[in-house]
N, C-alpha and C positions, 0 to 999 in steps of 0.2 A: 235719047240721052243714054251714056256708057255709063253703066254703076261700077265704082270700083272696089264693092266691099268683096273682102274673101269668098270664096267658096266657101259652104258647109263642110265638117268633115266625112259626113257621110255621100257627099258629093264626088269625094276624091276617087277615083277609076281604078281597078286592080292592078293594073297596070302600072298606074306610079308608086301604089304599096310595093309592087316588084322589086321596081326601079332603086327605089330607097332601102330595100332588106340587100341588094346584089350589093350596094354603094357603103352598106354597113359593115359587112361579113372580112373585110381585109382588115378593119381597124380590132374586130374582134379576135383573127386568126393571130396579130403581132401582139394584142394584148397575150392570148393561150402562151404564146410561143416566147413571151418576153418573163412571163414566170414559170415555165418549165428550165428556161436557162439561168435564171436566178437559181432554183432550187437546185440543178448541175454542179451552179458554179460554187453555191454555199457547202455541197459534201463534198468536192472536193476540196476545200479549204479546210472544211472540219478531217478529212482524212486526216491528215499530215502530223498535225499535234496527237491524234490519237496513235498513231501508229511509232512514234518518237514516245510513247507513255509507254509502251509494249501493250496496248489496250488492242490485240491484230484484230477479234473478232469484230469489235465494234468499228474500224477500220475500214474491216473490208465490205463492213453493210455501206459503208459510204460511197467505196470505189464502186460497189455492185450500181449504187443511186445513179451514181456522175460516167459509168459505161453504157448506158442504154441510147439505143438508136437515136431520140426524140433528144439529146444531148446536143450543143454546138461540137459541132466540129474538132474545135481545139480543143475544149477539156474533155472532149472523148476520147482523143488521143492521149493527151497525160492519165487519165483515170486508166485506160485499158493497160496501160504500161505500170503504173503504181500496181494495179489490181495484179497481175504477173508477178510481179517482183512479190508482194505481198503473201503469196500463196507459196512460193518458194519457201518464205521465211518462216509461216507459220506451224505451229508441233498440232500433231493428232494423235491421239490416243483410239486403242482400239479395247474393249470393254468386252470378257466371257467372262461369265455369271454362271454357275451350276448349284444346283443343289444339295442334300444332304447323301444324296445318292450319287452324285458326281455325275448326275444328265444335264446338260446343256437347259438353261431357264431364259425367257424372253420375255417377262413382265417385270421389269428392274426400270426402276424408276431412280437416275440418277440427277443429285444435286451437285454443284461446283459451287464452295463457300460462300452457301443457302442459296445462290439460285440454280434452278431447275432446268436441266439440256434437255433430258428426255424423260420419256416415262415407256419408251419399248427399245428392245435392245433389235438392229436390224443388222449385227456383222457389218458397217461401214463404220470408217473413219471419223472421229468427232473433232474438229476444230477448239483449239483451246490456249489459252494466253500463256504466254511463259513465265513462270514463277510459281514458288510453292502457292501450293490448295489443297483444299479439304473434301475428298471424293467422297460421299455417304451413298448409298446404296441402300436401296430399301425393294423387298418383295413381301406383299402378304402380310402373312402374321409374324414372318419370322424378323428374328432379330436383327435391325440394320447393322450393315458394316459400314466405318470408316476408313480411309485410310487417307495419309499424307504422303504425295506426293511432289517432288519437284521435276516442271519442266522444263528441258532447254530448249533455246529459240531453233528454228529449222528439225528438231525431233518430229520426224515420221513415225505414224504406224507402232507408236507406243504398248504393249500389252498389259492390260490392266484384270487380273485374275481373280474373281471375288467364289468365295463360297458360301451358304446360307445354311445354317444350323438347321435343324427340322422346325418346323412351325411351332408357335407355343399355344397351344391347347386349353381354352377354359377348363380348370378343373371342377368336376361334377361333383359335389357333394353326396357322400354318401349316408342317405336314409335308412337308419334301421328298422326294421320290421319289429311288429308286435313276438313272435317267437323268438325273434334273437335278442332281447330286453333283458338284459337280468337284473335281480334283483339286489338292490344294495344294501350290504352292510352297512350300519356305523358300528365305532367299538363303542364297545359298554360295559359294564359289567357283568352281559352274558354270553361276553364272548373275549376273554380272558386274553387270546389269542392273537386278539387287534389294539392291545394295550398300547401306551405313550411309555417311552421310556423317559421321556424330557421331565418330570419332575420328579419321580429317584432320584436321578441322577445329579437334577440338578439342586436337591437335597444333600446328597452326599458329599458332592463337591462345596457346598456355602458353607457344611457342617466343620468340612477338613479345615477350610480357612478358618473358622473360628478357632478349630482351636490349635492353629499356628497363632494365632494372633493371642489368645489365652493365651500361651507358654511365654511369649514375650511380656506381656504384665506379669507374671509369678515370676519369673526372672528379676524383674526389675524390680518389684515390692519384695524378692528373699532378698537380695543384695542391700536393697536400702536398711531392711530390718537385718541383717548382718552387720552392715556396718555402724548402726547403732548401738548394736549388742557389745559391737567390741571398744566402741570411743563411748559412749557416753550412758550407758548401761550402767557402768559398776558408780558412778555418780551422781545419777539418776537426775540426769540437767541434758535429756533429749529435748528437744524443742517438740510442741506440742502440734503443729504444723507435720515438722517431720514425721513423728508417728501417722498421723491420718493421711499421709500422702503414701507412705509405706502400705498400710493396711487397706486405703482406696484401690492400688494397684494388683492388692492379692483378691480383693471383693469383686473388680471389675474383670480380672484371669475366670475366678470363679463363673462369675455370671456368663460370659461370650463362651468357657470353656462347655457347660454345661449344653450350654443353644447348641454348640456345637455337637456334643457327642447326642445331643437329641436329633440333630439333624441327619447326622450320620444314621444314628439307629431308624429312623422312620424312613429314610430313603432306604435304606439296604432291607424293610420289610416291606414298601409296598413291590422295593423288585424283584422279590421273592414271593410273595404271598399275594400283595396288595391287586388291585382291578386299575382301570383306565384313570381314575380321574377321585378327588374327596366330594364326597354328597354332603348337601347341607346336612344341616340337623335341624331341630321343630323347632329350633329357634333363630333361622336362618343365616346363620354363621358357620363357616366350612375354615377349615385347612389351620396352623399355626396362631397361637396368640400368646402375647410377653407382655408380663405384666407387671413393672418393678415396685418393692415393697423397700420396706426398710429392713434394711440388711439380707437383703437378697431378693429374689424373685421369684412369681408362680409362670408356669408354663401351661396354655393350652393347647390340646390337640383333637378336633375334631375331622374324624371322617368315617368312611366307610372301607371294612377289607375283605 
């Protein structure tokens, strides 16, 4: 009897493993080959739109894509002819860099409106889109430069001239030594020398006001008591208001006048005579005290001269 079950597979002879990998290898070669012509045929479709944007350099990575040998036929011929036409049209700029010294520098790391072309300068031609951008330039420590540029379409061999300030240098702090230390004064009273003049002064200047400002109450309370003397004086029917408004005006001249010429006189002796500063006293109160009374005022003054 014929049995008709399969073979095992390890039964199967190398021979027909052959046979089968030979039988396989053309379905695989037109798959390779059917998506290296998709990919062809996708950059050069994306060429066109970008090349109509003025986008040249992203352009012409496409035509470089869709010109290569392993391309069909046809759109190697459109790509090879684009890519031409393309390279015609696009601007280069050509990039010297020197230093502070005016020597030729080749570590300049340049960006076009933030992204990055290069980072070494090699004397050839840069490829570049047309329209204004923002060239920055950077070496080192030193200072980047910007500059704005605009390019036109078909602009060759552009010269773009950058120079670098000298490098900027941490600065080192300067440590002093124990022999170059001196020793500090403060002012004080034993040293006369290193006095303030900010409170004389500004004694003598609080004291003048006062007594511009006195002279205007004595003014005001002689006029009113003037003109009492001469309307209702000799009748003796002043209102009793009036009088104390008269007399408060010449009280209160009195009082600011005197602060004042106190003010005056102690500023004009400590700038004369007096030390830096008023010292308490043993009962811990220093400098001016006003102390109003009836019918007038005590004035105190403590310090040191």
């Amino acid at each position: 009897m014929i049995s008709l079950r399969p073979a095992a597979p390890h039964a199967l002879s190398s021979a027909m493993l052959a046979s089968i990998a030979v039988a396989l290898c053309p379905i695989r070669v037109a798959r390779a080959e059917s998506g290296v012509a998709d990919e062809c045929i996708a950059a050069a479709e994306q060429s066109q739109p970008l090349r109509h944007d003025g986008k040249l350099r992203a352009a012409h990575e496409k035509l470089l894509n869709c010109s290569r040998a392993e391309c069909p036929s046809v759109v190697r011929a459109d790509c090879t002819k684009w890519l031409a036409d393309l390279e015609d049209a696009m601007p280069t700029v050509v990039v010297r860099a020197v230093d502070s010294t005016g020597a030729d520098v080749a570590d300049v790391r340049i960006s076009v409106d933030g992204e990055v072309l290069t980072t070494h300068l090699e004397g050839k031609e840069i490829g570049i889109d047309p329209g204004t951008h923002v060239f920055r330039f950077e070496r080192g420590a030193s200072k980047p430069v910007e500059q704005q540029v605009v390019i036109s379409e078909a602009q060759r061999r552009r010269v773009l001239s950058v120079a670098f300030a000298p490098e900027q240098s941490a600065a080192i702090p300067t440590v002093p030594t124990a022999s170059a230390e001196l020793p500090t004064v403060l002012p004080d009273e034993h040293h006369p020398e290193g006095r303030s003049l900010t409170l004389p002064i500004a004694l003598m200047a609080g004291g003048g006001a006062a007594v511009g400002l006195a002279s205007v109450f004595w003014v005001l309370g002689l006029s009113e008591r003037s003109k009492m003397a001469s309307d209702c004086a000799p009748t003796h029917s002043c209102l009793q208001s009036a009088v104390d408004s008269a007399r408060g005006k010449l009280v209160a001249g009195d009082i600011v006048g005197g602060l004042g010429l106190v003010g005056v006189g102690v500023g004009a002796g400590l700038l004369a005579f007096g030390s830096t500063g008023v010292h308490a006293t043993t009962s811990g109160a220093s400098g001016l005290g006003f102390h109003p009374l009836a019918g007038g005022a005590t004035i105190d003054f403590a310090g040191h001269f």
